[in-house]
Chimera marker file (.cmm) of the C-alpha trace (Angstrom):
<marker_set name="trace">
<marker id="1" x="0.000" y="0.000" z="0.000" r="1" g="1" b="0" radius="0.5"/>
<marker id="2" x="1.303" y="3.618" z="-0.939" r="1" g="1" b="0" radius="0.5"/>
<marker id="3" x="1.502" y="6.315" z="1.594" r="1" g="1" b="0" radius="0.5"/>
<marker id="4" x="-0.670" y="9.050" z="1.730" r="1" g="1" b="0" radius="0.5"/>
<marker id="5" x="-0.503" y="12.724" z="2.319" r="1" g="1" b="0" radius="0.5"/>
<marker id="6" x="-2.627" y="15.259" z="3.099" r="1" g="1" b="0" radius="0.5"/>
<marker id="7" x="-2.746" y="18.491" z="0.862" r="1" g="1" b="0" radius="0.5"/>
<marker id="8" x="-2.513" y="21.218" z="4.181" r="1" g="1" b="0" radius="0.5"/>
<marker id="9" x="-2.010" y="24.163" z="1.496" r="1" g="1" b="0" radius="0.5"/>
<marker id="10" x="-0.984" y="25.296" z="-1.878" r="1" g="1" b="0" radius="0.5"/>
<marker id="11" x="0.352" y="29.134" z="-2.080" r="1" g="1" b="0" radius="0.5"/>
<marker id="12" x="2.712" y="30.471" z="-4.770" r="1" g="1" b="0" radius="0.5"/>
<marker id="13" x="3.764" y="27.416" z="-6.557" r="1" g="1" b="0" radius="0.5"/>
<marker id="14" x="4.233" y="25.565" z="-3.572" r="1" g="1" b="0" radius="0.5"/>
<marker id="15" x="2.345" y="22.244" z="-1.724" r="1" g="1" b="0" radius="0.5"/>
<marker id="16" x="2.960" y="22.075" z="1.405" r="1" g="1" b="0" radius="0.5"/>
<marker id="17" x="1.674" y="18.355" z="2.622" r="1" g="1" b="0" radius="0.5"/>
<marker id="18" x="1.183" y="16.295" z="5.979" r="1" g="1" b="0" radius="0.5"/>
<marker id="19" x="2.553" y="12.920" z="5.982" r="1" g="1" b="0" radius="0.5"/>
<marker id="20" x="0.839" y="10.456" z="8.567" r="1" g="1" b="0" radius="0.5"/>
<marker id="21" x="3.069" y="11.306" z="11.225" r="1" g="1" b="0" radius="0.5"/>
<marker id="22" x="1.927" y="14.569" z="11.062" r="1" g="1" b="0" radius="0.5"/>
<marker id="23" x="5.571" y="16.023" z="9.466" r="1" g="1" b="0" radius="0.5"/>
<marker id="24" x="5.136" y="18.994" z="7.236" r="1" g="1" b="0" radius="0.5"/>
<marker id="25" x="7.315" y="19.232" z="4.143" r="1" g="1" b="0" radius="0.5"/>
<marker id="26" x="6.816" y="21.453" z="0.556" r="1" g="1" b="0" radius="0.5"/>
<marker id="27" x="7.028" y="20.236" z="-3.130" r="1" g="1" b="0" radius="0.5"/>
<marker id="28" x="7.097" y="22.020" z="-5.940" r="1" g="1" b="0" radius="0.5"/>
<marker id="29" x="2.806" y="22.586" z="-6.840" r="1" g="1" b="0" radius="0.5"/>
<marker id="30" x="3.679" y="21.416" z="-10.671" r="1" g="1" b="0" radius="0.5"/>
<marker id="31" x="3.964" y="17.665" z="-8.747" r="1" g="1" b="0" radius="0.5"/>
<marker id="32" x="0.102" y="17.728" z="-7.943" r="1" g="1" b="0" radius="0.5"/>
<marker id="33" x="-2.130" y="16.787" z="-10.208" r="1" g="1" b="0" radius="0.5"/>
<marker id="34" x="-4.506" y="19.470" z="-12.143" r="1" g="1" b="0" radius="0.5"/>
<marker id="35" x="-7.576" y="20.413" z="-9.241" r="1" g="1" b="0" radius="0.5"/>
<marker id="36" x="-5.816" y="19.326" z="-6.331" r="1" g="1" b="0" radius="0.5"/>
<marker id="37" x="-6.613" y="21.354" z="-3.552" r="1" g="1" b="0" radius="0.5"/>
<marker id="38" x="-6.718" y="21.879" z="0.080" r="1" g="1" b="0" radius="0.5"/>
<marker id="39" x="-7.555" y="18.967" z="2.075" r="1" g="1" b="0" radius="0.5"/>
<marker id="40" x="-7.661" y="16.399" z="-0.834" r="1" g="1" b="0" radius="0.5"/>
<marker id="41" x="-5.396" y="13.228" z="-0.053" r="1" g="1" b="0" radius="0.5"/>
<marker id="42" x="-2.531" y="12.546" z="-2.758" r="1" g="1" b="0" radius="0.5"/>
<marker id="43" x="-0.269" y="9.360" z="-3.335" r="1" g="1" b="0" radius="0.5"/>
<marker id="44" x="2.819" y="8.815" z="-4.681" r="1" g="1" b="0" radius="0.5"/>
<marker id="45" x="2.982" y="7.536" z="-8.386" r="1" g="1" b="0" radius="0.5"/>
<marker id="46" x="5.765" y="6.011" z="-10.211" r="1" g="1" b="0" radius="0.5"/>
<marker id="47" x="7.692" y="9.010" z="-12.631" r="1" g="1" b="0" radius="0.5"/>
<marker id="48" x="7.285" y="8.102" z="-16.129" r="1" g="1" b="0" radius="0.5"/>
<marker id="49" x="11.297" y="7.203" z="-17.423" r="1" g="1" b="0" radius="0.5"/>
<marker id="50" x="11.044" y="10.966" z="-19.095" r="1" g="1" b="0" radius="0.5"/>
<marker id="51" x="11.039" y="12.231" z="-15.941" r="1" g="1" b="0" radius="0.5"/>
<marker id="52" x="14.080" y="13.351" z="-14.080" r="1" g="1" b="0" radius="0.5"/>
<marker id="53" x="13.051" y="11.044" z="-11.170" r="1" g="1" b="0" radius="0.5"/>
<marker id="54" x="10.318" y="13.989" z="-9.372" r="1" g="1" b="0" radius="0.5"/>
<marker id="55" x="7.755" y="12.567" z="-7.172" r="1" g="1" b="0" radius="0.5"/>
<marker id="56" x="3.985" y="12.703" z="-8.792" r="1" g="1" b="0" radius="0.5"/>
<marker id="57" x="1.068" y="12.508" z="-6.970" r="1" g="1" b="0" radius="0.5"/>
<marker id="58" x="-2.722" y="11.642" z="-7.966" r="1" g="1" b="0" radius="0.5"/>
<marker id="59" x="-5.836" y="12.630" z="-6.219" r="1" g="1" b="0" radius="0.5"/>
<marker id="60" x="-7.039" y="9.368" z="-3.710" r="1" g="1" b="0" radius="0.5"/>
<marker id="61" x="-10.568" y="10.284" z="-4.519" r="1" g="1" b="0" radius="0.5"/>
<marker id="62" x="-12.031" y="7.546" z="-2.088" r="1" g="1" b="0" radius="0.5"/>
<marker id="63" x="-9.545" y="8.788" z="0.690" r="1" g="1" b="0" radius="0.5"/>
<marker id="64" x="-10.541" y="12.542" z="0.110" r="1" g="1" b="0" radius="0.5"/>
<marker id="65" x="-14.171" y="11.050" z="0.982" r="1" g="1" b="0" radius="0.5"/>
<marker id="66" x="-13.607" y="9.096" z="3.684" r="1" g="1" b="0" radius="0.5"/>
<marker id="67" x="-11.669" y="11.917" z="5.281" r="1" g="1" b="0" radius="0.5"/>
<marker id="68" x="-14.305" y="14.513" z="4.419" r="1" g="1" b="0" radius="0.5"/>
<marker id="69" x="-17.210" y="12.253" z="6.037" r="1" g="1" b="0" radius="0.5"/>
<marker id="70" x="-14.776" y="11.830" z="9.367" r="1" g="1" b="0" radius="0.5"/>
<marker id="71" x="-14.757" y="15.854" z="9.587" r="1" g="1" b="0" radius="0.5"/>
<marker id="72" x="-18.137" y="16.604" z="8.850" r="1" g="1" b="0" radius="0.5"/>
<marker id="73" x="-18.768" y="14.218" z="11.536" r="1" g="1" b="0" radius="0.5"/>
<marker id="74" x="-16.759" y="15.890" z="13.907" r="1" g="1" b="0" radius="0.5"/>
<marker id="75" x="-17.577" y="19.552" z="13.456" r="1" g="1" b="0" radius="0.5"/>
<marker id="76" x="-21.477" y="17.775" z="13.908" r="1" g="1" b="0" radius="0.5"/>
<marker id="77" x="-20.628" y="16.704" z="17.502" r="1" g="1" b="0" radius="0.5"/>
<marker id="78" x="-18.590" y="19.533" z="18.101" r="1" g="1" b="0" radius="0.5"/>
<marker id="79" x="-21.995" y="21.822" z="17.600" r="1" g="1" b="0" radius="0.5"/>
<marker id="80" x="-24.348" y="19.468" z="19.013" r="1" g="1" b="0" radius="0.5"/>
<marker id="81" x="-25.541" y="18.150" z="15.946" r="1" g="1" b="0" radius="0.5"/>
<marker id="82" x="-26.426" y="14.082" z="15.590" r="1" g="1" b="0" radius="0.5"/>
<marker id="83" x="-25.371" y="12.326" z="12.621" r="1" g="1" b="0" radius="0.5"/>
<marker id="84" x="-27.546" y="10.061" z="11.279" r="1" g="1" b="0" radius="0.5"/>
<link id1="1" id2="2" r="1" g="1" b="0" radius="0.2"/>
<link id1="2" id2="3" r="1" g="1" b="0" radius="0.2"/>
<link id1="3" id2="4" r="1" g="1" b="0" radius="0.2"/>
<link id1="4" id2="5" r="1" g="1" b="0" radius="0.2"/>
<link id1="5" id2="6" r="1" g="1" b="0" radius="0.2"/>
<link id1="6" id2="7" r="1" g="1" b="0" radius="0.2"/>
<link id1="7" id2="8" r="1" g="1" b="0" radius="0.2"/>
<link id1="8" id2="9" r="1" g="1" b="0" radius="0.2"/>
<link id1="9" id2="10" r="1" g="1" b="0" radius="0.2"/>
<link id1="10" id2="11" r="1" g="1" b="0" radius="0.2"/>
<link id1="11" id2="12" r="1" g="1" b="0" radius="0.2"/>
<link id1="12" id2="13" r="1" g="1" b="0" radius="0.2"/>
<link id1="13" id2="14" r="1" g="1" b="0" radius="0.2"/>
<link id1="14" id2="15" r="1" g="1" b="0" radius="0.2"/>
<link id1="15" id2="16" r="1" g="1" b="0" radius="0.2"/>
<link id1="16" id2="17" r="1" g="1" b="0" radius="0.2"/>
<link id1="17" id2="18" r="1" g="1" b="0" radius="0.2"/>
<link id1="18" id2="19" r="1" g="1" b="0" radius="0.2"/>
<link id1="19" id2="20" r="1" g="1" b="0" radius="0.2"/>
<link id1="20" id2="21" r="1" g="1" b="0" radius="0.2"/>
<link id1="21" id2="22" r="1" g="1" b="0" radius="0.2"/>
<link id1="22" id2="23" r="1" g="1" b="0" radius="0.2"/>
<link id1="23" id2="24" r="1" g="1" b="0" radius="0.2"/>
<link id1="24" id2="25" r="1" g="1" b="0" radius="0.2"/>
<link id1="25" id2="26" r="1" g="1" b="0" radius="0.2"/>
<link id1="26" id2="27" r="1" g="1" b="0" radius="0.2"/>
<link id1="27" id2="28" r="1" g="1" b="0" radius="0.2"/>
<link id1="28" id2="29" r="1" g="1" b="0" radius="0.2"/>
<link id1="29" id2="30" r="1" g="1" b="0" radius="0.2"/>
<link id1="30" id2="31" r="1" g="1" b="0" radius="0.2"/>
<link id1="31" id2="32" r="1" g="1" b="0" radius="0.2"/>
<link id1="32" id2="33" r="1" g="1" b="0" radius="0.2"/>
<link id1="33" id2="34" r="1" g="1" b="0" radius="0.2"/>
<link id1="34" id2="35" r="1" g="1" b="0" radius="0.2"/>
<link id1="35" id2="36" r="1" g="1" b="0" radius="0.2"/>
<link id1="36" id2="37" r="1" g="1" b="0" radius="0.2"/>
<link id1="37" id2="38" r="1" g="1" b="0" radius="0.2"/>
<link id1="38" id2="39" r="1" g="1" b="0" radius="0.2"/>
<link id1="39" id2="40" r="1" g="1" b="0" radius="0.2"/>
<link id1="40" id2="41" r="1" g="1" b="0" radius="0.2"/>
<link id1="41" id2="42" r="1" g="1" b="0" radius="0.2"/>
<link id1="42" id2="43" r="1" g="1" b="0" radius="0.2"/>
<link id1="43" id2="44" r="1" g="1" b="0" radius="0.2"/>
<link id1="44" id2="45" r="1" g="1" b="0" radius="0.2"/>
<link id1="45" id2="46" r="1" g="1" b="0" radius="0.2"/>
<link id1="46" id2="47" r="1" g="1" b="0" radius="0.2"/>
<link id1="47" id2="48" r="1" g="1" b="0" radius="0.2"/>
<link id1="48" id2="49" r="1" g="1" b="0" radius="0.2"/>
<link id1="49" id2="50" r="1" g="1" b="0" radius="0.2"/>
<link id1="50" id2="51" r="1" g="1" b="0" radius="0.2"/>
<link id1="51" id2="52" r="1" g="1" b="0" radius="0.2"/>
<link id1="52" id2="53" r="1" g="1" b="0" radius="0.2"/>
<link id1="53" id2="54" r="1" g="1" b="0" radius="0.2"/>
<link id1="54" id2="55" r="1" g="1" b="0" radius="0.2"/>
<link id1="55" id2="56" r="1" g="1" b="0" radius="0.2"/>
<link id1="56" id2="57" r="1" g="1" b="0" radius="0.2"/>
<link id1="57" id2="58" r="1" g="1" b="0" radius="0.2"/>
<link id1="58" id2="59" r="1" g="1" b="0" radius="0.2"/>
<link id1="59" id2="60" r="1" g="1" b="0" radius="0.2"/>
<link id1="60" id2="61" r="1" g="1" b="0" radius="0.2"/>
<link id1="61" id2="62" r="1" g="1" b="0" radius="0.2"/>
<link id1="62" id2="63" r="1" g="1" b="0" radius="0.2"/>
<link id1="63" id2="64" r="1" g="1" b="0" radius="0.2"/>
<link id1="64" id2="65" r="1" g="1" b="0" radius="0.2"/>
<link id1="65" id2="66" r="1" g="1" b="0" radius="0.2"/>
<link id1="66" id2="67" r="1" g="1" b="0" radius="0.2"/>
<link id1="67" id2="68" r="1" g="1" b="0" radius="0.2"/>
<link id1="68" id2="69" r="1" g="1" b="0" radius="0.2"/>
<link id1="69" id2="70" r="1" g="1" b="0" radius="0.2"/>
<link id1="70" id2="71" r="1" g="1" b="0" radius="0.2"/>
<link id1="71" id2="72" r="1" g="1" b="0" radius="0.2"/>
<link id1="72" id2="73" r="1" g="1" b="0" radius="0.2"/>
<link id1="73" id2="74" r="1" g="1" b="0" radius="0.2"/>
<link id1="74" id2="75" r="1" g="1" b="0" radius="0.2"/>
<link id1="75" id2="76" r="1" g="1" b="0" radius="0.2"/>
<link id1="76" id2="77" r="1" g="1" b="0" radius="0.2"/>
<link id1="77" id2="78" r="1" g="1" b="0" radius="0.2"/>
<link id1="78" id2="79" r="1" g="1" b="0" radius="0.2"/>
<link id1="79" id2="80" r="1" g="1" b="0" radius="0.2"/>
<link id1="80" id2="81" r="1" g="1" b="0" radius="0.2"/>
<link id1="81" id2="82" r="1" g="1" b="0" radius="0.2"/>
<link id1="82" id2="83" r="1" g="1" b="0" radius="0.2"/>
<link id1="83" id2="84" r="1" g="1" b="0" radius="0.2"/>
</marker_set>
């Protein structure tokens, strides 16, 4: 299984990402894929043999889900809210 990083921001050509230890580091934006955004979860994928050996990353669009569902959840109990 790949690891998995959180997208925490992305300001003036630069990603900044969470790993699952919580560790912060930057890469260059261009390594994202097109639409990634704030909050979306990104893996690792293989550099095509063109490429000067850069990290990729594509969107882990179930991840991203999951992750969103486990927030909404928690901002729901935090005001009070059930979840159904």
């Amino acid at each position: 299984m790949s690891k998995s990083y959180i997208v925490d921001s992305i300001h003036a050509g630069v990603a900044r990402l969470e790993d699952p230890d919580g560790r912060f580091f930057e890469v260059p934006a261009t390594q994202l894929p097109r639409g990634a955004r704030d909050g979306h979860v990104v893996t690792p994928v293989p550099a095509d043999e063109t490429d000067s050996g850069s990290v990729r990353f594509a969107i882990d669009q179930a991840a991203t889900e999951q992750r969103k569902k486990v927030i909404r959840a928690k901002l729901d109990k935090l005001r009070g809210r059930s979840t159904l």
